[in-house]
C-alpha positions as CSV (number, residue, x, y, z in Angstrom):
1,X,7.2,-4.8,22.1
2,X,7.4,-8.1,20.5
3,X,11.4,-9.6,19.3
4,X,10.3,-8.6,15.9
5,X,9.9,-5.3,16.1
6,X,13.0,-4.8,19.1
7,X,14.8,-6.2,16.0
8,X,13.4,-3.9,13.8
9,X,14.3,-0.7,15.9
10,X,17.6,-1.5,16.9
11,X,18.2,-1.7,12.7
12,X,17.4,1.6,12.7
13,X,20.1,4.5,12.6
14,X,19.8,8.1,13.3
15,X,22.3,10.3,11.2
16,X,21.8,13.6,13.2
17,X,23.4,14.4,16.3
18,X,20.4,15.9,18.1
19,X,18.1,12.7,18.7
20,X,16.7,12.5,22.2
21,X,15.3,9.5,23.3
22,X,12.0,10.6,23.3
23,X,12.3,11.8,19.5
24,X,14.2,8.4,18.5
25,X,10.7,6.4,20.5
26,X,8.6,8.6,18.9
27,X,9.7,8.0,15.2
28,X,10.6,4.4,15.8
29,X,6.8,3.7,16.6
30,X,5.6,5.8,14.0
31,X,8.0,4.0,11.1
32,X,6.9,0.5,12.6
33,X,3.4,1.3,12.5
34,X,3.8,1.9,9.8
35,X,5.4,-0.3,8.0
36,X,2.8,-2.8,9.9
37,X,0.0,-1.6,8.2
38,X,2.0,-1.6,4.6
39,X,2.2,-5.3,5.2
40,X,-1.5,-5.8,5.8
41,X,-2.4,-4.2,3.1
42,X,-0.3,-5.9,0.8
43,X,-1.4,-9.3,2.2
44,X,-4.8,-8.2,1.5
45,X,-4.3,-7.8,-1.9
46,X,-5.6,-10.3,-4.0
47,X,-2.3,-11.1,-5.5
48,X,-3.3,-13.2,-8.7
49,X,-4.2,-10.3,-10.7
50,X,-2.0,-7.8,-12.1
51,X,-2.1,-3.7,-10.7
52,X,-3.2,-2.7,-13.8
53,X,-5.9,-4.9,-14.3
54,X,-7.1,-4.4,-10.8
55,X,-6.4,-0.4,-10.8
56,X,-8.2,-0.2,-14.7
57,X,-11.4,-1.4,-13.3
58,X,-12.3,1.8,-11.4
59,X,-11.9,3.9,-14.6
60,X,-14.6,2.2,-16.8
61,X,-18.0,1.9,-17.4
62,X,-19.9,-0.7,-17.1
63,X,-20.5,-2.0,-20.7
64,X,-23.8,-1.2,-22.1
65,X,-25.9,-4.2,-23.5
66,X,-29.0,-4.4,-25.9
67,X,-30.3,-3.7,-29.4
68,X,-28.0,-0.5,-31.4
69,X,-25.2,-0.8,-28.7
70,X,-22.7,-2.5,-30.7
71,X,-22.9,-0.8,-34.1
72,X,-19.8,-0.3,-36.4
73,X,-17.9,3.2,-35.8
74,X,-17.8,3.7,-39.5
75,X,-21.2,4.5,-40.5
């Protein structure tokens, strides 16, 4: 375990009275791991372009181009 993430566990609390050490290993590695691959994927975002730009892109079509595509609405 690296000095990062001893540092990390030992901020870590428990509140109940009935954490083994097992348990308390257990959840430790699942809540770093975690957090770990939270951090990737935020890195990995490309971070110049808003969420709801990048998020809006998904829910369009591709616009259509070519002769009686653009036509006024009110016609």
């Amino acid at each position: 375990m690296s000095d990062e993430n001893d540092e990390r566990a030992a901020a870590l609390r428990f509140e109940t009275r009935l954490v083994t050490p097992e348990d308390a290993a257990a959840v430790t590695a699942v809540l770093l791991a975690a957090l770990d691959e939270q951090s990737g994927e935020a890195a990995s975002v490309d971070p110049g372009r808003n969420a709801w730009v990048r998020g809006g892109g998904a829910m369009r079509r591709p616009f259509e181009v070519g002769p009686g595509r653009w036509v006024r609405s009110g016609n």
